[in-house]
N, C-alpha and C positions, 0 to 999 in steps of 0.2 A: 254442701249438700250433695248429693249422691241420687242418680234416678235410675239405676240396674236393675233394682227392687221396687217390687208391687209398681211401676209402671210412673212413677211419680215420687216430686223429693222429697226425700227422708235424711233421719240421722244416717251418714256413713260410718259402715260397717253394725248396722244397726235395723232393726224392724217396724220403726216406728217413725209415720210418717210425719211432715210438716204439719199437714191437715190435722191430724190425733192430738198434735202438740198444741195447735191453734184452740181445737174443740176443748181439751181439757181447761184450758188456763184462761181464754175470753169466751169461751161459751158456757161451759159450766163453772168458769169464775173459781178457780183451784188457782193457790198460789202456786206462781212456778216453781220454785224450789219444792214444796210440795210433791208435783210434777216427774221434777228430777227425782228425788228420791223413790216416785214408786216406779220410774222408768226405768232405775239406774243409770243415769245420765248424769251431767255436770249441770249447775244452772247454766251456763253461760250456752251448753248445746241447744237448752228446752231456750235461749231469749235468741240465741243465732235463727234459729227455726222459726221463732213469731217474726224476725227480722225480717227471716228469707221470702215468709207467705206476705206479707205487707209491701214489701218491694216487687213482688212478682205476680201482681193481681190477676191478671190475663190467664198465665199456667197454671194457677191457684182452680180459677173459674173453669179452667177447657180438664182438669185434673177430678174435680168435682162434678161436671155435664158427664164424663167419662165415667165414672163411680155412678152414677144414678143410671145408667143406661145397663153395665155389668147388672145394677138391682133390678130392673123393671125386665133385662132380660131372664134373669135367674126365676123372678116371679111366674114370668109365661111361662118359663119348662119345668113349674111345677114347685120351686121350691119355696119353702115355707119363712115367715118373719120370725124372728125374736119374740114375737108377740104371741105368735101363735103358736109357737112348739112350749113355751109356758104354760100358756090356757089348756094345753094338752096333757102339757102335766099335773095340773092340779084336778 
């Protein structure tokens, strides 16, 4: 794993973080392979990656504290959710 990008680990040479990897495959319950294919990955990147967040609880948690504070900053200066640039659209 690689941490030059987006500030936390990822696929190396890649855009897509451990976290993405975790969310897709035990949070939304997507097979990995699954996964892989619409990452373009290898399975064996997307189970290195669950490997990586499962052994690394601490960085995983301070990586995550870190991501919600970018959101809760980005909210005070105005900028809008997923949810509501939708509702704007409809």
């Amino acid at each position: 794993m690689a941490t030059d990008l987006h500030a936390e680990p990822h696929i190396e040479g890649q855009r897509v973080t451990v976290r993405r990897i975790q969310g897709l495959v035990e949070e939304a319950g997507r097979p990995a392979e699954e996964v892989a294919g619409q990452l373009d990955l290898d399975a064996a990147e997307v189970y290195g990656a669950l490997q990586y967040y499962h052994s690394h609880p601490d960085e995983m948690r301070e990586a995550e504290r870190e991501q919600a504070e970018r959101e809760q900053q980005a909210r005070e200066d105005g900028a809008k959710t997923l949810a509501e640039l939708k509702e704007e659209r409809a």
